[in-house]
N, CA, C, O and CB atoms as a CASP TS submission, in Angstrom:
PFRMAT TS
TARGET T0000
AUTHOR 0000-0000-0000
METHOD Language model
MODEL 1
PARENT N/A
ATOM      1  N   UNK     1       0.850  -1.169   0.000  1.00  0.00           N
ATOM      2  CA  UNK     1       0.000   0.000   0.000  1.00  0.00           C
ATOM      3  C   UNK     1       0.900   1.238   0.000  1.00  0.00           C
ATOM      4  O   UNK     1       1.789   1.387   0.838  1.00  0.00           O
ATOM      5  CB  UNK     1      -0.969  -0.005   1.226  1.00  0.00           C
ATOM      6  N   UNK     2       0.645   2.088  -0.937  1.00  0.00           N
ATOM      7  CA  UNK     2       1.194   3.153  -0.758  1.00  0.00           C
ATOM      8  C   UNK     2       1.110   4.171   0.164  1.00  0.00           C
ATOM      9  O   UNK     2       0.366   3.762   1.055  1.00  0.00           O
ATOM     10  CB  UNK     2       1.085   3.511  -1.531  1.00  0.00           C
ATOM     11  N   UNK     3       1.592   5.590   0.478  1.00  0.00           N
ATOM     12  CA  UNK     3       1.620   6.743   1.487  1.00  0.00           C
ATOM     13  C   UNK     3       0.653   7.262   0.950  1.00  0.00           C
ATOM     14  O   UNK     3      -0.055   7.622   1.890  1.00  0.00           O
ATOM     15  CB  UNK     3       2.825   7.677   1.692  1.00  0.00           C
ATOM     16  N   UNK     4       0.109   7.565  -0.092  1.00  0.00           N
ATOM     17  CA  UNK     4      -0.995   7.665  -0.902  1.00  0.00           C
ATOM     18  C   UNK     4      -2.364   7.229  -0.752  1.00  0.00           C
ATOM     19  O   UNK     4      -3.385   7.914  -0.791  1.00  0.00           O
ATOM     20  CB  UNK     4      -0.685   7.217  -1.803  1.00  0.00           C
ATOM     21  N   UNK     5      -2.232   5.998  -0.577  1.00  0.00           N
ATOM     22  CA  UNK     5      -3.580   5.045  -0.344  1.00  0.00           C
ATOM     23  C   UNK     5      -3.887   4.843   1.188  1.00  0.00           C
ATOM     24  O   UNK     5      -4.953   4.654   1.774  1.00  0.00           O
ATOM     25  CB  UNK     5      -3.355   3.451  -1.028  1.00  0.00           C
ATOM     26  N   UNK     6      -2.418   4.959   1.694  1.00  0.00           N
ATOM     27  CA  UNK     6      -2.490   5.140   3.020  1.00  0.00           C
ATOM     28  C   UNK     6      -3.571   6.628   4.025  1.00  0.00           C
ATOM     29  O   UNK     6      -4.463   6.641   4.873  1.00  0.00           O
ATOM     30  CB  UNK     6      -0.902   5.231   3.179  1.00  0.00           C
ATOM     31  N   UNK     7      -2.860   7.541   3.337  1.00  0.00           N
ATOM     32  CA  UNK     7      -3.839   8.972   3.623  1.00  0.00           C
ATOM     33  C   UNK     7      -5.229   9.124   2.878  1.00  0.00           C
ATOM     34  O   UNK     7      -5.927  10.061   3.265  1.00  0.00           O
ATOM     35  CB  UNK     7      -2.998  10.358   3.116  1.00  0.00           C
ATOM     36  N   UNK     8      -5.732   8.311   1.842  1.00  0.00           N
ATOM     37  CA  UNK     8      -6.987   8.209   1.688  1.00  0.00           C
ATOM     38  C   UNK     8      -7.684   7.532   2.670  1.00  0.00           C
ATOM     39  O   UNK     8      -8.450   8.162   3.398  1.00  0.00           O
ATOM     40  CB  UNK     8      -7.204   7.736   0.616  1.00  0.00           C
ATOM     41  N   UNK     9      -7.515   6.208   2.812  1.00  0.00           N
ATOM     42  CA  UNK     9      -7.838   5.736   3.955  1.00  0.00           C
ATOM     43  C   UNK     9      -7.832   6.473   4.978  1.00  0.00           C
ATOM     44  O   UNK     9      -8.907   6.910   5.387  1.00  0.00           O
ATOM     45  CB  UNK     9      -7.252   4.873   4.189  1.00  0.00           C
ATOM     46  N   UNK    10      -6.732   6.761   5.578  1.00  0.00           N
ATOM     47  CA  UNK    10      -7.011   7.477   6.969  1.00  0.00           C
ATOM     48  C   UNK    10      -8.082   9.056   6.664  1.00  0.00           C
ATOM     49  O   UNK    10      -8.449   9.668   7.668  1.00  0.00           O
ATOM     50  CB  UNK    10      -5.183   7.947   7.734  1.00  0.00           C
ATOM     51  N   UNK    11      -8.248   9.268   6.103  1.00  0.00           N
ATOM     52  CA  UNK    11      -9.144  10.289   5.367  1.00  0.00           C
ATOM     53  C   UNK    11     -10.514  10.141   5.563  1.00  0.00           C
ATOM     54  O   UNK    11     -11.318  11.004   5.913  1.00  0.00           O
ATOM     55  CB  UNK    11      -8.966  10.258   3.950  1.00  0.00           C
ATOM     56  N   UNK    12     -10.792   8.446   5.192  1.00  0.00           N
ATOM     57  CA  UNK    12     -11.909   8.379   5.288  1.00  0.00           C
ATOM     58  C   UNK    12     -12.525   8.184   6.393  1.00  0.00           C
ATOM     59  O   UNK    12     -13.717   8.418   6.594  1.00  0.00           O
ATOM     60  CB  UNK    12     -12.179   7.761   4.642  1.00  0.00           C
ATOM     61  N   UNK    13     -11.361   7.534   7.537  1.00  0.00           N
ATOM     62  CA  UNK    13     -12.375   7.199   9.262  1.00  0.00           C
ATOM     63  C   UNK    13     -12.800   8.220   9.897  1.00  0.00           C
ATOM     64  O   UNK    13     -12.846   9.383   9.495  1.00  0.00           O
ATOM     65  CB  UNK    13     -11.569   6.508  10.585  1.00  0.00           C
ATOM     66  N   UNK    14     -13.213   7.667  11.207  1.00  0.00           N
ATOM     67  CA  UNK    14     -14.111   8.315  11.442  1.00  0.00           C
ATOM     68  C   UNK    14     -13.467   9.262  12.762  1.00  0.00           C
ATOM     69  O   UNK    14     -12.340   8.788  12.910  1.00  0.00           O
ATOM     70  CB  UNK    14     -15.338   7.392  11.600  1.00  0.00           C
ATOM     71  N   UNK    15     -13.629  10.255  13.680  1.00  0.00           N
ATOM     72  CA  UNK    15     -12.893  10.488  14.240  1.00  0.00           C
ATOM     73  C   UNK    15     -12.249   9.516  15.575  1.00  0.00           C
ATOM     74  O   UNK    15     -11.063   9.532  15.905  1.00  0.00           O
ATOM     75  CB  UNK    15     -13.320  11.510  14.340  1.00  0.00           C
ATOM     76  N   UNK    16     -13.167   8.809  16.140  1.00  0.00           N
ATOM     77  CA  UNK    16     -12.630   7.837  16.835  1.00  0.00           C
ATOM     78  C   UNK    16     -11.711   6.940  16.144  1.00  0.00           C
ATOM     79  O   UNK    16     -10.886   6.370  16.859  1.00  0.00           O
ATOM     80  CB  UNK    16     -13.578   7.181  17.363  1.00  0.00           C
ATOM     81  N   UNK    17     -11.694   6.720  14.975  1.00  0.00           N
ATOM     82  CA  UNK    17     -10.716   5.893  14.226  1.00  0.00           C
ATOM     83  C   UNK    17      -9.664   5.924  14.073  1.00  0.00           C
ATOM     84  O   UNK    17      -8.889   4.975  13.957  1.00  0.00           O
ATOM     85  CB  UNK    17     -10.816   5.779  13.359  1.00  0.00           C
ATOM     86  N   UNK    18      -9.392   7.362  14.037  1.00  0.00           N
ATOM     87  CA  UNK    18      -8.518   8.666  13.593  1.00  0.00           C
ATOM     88  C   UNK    18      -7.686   8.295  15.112  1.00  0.00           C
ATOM     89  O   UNK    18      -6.684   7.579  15.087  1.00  0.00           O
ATOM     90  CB  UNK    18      -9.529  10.597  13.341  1.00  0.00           C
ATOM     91  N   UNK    19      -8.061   8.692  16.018  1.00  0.00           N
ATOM     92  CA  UNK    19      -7.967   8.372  17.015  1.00  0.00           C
ATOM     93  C   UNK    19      -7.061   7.041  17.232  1.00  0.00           C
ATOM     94  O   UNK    19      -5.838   7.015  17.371  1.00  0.00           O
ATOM     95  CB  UNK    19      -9.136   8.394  17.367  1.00  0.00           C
ATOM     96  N   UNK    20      -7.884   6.036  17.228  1.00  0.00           N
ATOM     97  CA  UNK    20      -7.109   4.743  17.412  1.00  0.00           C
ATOM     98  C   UNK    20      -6.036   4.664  16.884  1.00  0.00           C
ATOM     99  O   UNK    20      -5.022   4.340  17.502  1.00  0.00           O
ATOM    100  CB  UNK    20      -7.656   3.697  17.029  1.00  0.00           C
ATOM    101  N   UNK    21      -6.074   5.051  15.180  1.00  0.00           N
ATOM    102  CA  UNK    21      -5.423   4.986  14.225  1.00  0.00           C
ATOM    103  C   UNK    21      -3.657   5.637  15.105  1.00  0.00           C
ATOM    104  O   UNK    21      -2.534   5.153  15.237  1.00  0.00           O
ATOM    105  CB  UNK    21      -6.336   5.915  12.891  1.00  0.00           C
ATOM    106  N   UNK    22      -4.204   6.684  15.429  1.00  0.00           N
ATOM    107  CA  UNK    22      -3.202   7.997  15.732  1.00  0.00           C
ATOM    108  C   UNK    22      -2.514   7.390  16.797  1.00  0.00           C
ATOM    109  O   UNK    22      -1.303   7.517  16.621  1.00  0.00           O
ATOM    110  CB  UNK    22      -3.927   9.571  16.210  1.00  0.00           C
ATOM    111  N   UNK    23      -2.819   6.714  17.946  1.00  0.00           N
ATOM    112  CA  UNK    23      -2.341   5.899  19.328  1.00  0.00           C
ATOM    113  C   UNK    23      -1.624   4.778  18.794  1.00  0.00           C
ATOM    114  O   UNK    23      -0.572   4.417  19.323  1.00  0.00           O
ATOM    115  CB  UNK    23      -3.614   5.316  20.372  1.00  0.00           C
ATOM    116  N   UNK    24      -2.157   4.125  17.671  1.00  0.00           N
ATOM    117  CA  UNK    24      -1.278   3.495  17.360  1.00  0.00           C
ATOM    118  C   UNK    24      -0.053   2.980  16.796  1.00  0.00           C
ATOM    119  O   UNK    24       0.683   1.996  16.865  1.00  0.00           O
ATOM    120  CB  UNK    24      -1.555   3.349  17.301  1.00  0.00           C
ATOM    121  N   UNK    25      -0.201   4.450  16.015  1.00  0.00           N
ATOM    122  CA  UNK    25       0.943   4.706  15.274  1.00  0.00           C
ATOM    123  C   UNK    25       2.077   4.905  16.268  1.00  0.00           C
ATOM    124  O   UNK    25       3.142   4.314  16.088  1.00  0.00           O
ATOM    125  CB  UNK    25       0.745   5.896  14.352  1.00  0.00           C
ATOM    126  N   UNK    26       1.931   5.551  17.101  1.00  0.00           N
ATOM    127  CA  UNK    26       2.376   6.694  18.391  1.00  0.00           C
ATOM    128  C   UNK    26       3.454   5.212  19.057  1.00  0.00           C
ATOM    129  O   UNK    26       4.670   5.045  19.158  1.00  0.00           O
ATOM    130  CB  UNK    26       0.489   7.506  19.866  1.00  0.00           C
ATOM    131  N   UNK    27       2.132   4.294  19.424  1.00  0.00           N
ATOM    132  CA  UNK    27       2.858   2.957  19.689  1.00  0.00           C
ATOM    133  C   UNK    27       4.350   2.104  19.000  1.00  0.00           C
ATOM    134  O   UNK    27       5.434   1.910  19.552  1.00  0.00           O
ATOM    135  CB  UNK    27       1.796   2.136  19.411  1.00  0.00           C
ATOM    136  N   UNK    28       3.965   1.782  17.840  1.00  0.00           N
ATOM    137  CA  UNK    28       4.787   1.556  17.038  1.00  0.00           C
ATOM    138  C   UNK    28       5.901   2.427  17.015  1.00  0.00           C
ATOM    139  O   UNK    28       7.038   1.956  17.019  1.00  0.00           O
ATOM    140  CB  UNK    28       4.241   1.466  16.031  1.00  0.00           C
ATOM    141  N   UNK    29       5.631   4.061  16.983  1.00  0.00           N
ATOM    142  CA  UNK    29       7.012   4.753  16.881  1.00  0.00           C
ATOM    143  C   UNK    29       7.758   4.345  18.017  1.00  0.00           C
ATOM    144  O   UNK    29       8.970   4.235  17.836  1.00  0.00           O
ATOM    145  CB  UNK    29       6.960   6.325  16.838  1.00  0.00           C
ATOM    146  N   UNK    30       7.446   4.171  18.805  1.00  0.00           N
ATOM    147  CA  UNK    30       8.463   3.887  20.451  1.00  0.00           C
ATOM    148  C   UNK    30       8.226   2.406  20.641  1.00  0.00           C
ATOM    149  O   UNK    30       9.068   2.296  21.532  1.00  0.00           O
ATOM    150  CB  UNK    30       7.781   4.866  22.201  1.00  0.00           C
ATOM    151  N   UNK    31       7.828   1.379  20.534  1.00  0.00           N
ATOM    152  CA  UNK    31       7.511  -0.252  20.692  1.00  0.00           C
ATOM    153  C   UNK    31       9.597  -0.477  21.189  1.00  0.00           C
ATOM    154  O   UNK    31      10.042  -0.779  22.296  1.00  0.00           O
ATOM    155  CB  UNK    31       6.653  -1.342  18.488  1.00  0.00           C
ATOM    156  N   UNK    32      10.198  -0.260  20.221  1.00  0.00           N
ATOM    157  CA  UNK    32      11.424  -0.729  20.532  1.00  0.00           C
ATOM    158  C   UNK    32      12.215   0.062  21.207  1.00  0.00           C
ATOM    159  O   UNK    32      13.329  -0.260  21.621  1.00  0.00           O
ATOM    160  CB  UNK    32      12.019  -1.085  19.562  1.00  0.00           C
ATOM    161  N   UNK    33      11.680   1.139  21.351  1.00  0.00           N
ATOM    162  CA  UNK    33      12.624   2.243  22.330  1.00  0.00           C
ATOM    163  C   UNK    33      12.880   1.552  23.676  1.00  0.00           C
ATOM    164  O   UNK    33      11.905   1.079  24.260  1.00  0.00           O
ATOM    165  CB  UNK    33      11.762   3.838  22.703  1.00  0.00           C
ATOM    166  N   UNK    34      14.193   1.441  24.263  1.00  0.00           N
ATOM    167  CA  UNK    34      14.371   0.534  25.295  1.00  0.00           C
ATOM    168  C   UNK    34      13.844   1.521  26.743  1.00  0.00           C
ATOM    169  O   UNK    34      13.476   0.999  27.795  1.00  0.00           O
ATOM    170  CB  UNK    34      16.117  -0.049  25.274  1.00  0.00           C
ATOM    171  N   UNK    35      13.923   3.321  26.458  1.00  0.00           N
ATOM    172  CA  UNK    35      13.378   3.966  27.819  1.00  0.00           C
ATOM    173  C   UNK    35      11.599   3.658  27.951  1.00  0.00           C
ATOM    174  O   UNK    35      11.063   3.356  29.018  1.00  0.00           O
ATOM    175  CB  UNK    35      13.736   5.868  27.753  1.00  0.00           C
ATOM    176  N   UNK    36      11.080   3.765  27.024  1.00  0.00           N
ATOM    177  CA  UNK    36       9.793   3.333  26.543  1.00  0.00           C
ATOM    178  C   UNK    36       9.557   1.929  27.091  1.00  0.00           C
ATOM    179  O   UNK    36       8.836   1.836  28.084  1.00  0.00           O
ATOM    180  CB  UNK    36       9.721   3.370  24.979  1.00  0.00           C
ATOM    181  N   UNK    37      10.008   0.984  26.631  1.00  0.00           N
ATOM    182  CA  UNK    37      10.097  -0.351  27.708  1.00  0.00           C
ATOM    183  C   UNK    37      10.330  -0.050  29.236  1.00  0.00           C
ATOM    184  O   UNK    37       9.657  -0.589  30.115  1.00  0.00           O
ATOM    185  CB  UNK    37      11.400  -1.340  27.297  1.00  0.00           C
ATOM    186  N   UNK    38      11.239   0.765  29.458  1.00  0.00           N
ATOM    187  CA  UNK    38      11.900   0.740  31.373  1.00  0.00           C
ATOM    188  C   UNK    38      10.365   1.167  31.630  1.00  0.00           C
ATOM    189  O   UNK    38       9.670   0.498  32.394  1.00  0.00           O
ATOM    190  CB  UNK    38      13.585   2.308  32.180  1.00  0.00           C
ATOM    191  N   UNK    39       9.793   2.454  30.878  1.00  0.00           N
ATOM    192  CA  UNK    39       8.637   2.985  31.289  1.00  0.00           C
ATOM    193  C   UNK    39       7.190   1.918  31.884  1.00  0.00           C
ATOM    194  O   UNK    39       6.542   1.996  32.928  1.00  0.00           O
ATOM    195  CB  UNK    39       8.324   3.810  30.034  1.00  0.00           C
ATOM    196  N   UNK    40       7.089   1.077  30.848  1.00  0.00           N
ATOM    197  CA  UNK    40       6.220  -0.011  30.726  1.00  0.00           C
ATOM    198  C   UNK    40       6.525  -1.039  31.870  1.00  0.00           C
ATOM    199  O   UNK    40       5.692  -1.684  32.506  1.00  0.00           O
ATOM    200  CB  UNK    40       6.358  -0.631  29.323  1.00  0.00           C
ATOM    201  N   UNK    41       7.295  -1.051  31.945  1.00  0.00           N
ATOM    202  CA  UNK    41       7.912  -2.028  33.227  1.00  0.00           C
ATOM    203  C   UNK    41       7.229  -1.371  34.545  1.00  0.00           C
ATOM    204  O   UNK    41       6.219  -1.610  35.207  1.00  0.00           O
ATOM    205  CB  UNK    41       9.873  -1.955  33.396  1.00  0.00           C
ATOM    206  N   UNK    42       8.012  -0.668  34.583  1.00  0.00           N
ATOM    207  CA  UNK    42       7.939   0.639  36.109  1.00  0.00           C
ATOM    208  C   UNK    42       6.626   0.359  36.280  1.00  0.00           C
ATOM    209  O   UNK    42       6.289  -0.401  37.188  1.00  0.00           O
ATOM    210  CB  UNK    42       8.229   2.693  35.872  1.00  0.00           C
ATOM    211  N   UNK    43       5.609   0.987  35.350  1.00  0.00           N
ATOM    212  CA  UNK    43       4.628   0.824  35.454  1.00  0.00           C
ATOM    213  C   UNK    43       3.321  -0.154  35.508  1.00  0.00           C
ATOM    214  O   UNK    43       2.132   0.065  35.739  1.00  0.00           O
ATOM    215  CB  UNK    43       4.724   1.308  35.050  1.00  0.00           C
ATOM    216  N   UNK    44       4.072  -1.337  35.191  1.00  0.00           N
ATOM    217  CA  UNK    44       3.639  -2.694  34.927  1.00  0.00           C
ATOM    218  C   UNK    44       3.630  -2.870  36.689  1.00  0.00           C
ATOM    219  O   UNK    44       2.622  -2.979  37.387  1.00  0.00           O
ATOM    220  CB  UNK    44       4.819  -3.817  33.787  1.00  0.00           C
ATOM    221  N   UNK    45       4.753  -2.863  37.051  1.00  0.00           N
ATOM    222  CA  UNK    45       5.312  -3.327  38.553  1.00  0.00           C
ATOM    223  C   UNK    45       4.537  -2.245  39.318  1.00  0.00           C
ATOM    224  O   UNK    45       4.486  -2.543  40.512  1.00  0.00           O
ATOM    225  CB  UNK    45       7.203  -3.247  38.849  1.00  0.00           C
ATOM    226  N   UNK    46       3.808  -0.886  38.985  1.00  0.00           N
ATOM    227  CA  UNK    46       3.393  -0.023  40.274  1.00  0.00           C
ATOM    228  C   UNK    46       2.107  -0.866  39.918  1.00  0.00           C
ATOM    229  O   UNK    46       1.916  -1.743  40.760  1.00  0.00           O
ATOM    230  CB  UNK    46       3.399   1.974  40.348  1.00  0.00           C
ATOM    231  N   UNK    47       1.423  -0.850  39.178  1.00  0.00           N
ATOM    232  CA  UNK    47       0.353  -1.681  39.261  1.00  0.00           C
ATOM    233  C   UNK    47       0.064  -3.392  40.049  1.00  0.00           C
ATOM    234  O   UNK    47      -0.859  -4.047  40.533  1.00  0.00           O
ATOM    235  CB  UNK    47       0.199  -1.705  37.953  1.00  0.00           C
ATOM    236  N   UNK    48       1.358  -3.492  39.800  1.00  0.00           N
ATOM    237  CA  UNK    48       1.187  -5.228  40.437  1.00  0.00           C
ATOM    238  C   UNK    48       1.346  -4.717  42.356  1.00  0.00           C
ATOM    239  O   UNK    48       1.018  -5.331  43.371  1.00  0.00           O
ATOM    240  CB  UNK    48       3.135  -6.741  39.651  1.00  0.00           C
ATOM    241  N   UNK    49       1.750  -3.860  42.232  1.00  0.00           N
ATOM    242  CA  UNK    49       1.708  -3.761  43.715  1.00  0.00           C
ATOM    243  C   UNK    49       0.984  -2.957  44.360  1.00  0.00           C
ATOM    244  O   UNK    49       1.419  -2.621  45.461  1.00  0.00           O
ATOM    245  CB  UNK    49       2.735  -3.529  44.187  1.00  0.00           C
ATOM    246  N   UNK    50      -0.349  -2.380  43.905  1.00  0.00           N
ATOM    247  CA  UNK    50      -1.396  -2.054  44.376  1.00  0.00           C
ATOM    248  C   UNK    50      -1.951  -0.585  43.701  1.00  0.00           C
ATOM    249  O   UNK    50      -3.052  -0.035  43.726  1.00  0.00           O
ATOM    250  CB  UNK    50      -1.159  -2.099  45.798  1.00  0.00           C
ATOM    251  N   UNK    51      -0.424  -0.167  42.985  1.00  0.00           N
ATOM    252  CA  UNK    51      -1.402   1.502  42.667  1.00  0.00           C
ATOM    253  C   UNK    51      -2.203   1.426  41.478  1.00  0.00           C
ATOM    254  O   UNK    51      -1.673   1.388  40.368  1.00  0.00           O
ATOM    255  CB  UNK    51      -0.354   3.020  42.306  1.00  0.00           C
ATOM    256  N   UNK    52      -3.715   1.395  41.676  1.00  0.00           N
ATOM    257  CA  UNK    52      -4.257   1.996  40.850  1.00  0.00           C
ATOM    258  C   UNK    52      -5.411   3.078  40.686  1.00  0.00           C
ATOM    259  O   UNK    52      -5.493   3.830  41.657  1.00  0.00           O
ATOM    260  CB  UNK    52      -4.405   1.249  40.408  1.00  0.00           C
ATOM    261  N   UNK    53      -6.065   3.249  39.949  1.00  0.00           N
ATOM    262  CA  UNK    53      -6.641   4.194  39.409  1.00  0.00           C
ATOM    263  C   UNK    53      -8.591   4.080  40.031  1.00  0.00           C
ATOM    264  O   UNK    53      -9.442   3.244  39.729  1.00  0.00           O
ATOM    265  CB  UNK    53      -6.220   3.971  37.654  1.00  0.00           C
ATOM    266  N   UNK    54      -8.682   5.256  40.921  1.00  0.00           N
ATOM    267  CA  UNK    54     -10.426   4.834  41.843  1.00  0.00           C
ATOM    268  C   UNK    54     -11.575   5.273  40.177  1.00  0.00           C
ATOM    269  O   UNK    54     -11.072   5.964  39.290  1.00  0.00           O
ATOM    270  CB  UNK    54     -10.969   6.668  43.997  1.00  0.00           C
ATOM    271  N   UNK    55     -12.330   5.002  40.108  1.00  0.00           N
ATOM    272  CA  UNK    55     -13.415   5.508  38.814  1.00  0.00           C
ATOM    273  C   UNK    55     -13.615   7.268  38.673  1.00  0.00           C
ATOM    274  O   UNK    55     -13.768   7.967  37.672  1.00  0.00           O
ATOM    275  CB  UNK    55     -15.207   4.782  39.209  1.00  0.00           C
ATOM    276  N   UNK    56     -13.507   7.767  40.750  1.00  0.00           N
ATOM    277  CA  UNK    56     -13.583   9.091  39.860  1.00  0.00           C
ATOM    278  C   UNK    56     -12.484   9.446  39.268  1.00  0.00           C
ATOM    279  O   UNK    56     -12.555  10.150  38.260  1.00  0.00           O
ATOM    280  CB  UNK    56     -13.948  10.247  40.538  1.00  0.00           C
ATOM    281  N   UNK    57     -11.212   9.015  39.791  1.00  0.00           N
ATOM    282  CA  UNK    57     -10.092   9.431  39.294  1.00  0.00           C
ATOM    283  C   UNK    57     -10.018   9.423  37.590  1.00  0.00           C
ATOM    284  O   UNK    57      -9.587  10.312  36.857  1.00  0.00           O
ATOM    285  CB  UNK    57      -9.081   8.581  39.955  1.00  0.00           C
ATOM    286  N   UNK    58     -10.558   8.178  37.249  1.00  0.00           N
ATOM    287  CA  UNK    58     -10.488   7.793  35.604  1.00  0.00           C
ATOM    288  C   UNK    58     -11.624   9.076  34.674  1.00  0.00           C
ATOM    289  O   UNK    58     -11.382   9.671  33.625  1.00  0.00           O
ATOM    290  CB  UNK    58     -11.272   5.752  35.376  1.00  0.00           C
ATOM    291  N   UNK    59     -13.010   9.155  35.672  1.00  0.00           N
ATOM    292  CA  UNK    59     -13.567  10.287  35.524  1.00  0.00           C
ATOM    293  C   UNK    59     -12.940  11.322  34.991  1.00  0.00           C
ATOM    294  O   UNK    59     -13.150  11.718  33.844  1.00  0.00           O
ATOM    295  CB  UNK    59     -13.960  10.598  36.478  1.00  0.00           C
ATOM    296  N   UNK    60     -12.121  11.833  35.796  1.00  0.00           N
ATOM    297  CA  UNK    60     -12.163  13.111  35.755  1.00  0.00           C
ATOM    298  C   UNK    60     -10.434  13.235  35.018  1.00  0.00           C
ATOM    299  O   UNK    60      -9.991  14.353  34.754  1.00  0.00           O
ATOM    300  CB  UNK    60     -12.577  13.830  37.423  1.00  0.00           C
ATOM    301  N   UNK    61     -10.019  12.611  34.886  1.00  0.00           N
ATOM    302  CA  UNK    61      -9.231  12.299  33.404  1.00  0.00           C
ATOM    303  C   UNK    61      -9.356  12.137  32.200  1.00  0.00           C
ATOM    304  O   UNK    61      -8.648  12.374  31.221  1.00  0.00           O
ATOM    305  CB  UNK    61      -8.794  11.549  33.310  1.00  0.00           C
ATOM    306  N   UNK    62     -10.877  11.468  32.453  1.00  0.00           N
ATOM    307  CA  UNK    62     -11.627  11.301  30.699  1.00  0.00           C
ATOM    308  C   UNK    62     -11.875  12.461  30.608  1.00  0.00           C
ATOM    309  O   UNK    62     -11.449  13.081  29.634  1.00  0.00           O
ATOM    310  CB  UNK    62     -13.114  10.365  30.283  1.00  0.00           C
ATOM    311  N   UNK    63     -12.682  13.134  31.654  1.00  0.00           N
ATOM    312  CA  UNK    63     -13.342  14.669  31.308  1.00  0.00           C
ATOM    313  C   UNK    63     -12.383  15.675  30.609  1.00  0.00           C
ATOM    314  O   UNK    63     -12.621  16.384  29.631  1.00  0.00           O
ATOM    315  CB  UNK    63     -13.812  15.459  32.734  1.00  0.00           C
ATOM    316  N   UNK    64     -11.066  15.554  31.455  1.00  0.00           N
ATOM    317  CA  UNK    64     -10.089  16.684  31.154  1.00  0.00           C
ATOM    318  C   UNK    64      -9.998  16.205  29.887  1.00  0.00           C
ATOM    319  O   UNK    64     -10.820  16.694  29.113  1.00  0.00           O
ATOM    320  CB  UNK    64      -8.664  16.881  32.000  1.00  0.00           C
ATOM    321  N   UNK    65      -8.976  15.097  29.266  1.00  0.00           N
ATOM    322  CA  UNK    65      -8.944  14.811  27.855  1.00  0.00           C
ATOM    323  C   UNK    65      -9.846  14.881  26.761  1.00  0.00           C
ATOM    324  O   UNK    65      -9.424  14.908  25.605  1.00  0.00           O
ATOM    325  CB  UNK    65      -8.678  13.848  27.794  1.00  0.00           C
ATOM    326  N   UNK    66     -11.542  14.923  27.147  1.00  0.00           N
ATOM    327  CA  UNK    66     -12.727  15.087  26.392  1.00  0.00           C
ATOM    328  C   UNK    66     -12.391  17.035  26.399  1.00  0.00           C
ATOM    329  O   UNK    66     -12.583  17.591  25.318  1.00  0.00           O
ATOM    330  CB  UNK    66     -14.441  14.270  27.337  1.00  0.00           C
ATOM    331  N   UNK    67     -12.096  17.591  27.149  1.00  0.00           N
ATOM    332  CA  UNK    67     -11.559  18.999  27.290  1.00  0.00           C
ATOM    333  C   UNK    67     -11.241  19.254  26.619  1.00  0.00           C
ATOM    334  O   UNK    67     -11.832  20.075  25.918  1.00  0.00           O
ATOM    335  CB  UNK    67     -10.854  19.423  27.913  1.00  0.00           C
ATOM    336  N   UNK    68      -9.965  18.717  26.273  1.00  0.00           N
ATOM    337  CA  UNK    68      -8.799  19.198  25.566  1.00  0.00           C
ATOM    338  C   UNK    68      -8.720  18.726  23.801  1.00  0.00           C
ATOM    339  O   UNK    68      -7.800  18.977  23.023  1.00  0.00           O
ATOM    340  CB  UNK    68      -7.490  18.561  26.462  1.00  0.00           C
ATOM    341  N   UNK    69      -9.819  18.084  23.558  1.00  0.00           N
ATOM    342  CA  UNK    69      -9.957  17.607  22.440  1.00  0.00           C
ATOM    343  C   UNK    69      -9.321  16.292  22.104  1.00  0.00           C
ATOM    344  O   UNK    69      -9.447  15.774  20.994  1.00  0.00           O
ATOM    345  CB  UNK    69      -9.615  18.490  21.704  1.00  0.00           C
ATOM    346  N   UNK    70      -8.471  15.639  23.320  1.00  0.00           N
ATOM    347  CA  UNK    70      -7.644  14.385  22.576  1.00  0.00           C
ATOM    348  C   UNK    70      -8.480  13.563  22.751  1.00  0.00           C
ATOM    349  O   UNK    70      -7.907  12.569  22.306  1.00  0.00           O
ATOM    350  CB  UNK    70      -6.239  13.840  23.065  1.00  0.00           C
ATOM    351  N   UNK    71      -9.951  13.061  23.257  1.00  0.00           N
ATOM    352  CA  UNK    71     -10.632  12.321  23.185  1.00  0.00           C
ATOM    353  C   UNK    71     -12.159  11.985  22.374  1.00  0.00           C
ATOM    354  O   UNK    71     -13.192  12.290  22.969  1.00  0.00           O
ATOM    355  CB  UNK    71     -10.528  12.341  24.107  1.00  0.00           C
ATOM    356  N   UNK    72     -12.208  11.587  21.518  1.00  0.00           N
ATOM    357  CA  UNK    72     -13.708  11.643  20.929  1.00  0.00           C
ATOM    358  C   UNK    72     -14.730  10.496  20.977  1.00  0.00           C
ATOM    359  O   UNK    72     -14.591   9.401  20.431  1.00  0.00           O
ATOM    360  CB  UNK    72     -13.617  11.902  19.533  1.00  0.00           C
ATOM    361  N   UNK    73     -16.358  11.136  22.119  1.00  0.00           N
ATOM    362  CA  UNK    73     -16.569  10.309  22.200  1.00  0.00           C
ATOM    363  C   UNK    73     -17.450   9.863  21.043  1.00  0.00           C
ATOM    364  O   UNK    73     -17.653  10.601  20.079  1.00  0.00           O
ATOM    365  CB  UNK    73     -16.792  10.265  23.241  1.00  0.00           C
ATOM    366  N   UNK    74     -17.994   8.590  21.158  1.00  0.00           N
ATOM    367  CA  UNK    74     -18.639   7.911  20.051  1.00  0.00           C
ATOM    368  C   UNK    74     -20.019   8.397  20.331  1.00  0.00           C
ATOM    369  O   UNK    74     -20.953   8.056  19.606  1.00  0.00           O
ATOM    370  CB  UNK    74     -18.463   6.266  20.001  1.00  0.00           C
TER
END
C-alpha cells in the first residue's frame, strides 16, 4: 500500500478511528525504544503492587482529555 492510499484511507475514518489509528501509530514509533520499555515495566510493577486508578479518578481524566480535544466520544 502506498503513502498515498495510506492517507486516503485514513481520510476516510471516522474520528474515533482517527484516534485509534493515531495511538497506534504513536505505539509503534516507540515499541522498541528501550526507555519506553523501562517505562512499561515501572509501570507494569506499580500496578502489580497495588497503585491503581479509583473511577472518579479515571472520571475526571476522561473529562479533562474530552476537554482538551484528545478524546472523541462515540
Amino acid at each position: 500500500m502506498s503513502v498515498m492510499e495510506l492517507k486516503k484511507t485514513a481520510e476516510s475514518l471516522n474520528a474515533e478511528e482517527r484516534l485509534f489509528l493515531a495511538a497506534y501509530l504513536k505505539h509503534l514509533a516507540r515499541v522498541d525504544d528501550p526507555s519506553y520499555q523501562l517505562d512499561l515495566t515501572q509501570l507494569n510493577a506499580e500496578i502489580d503492587a497495588g497503585k491503581k486508578f479509583t473511577l472518579p479518578q479515571v472520571v475526571r481524566m476522561h473529562e479533562a482529555l474530552k476537554a482538551e480535544g484528545l478524546y472523541a466520544s462515540s
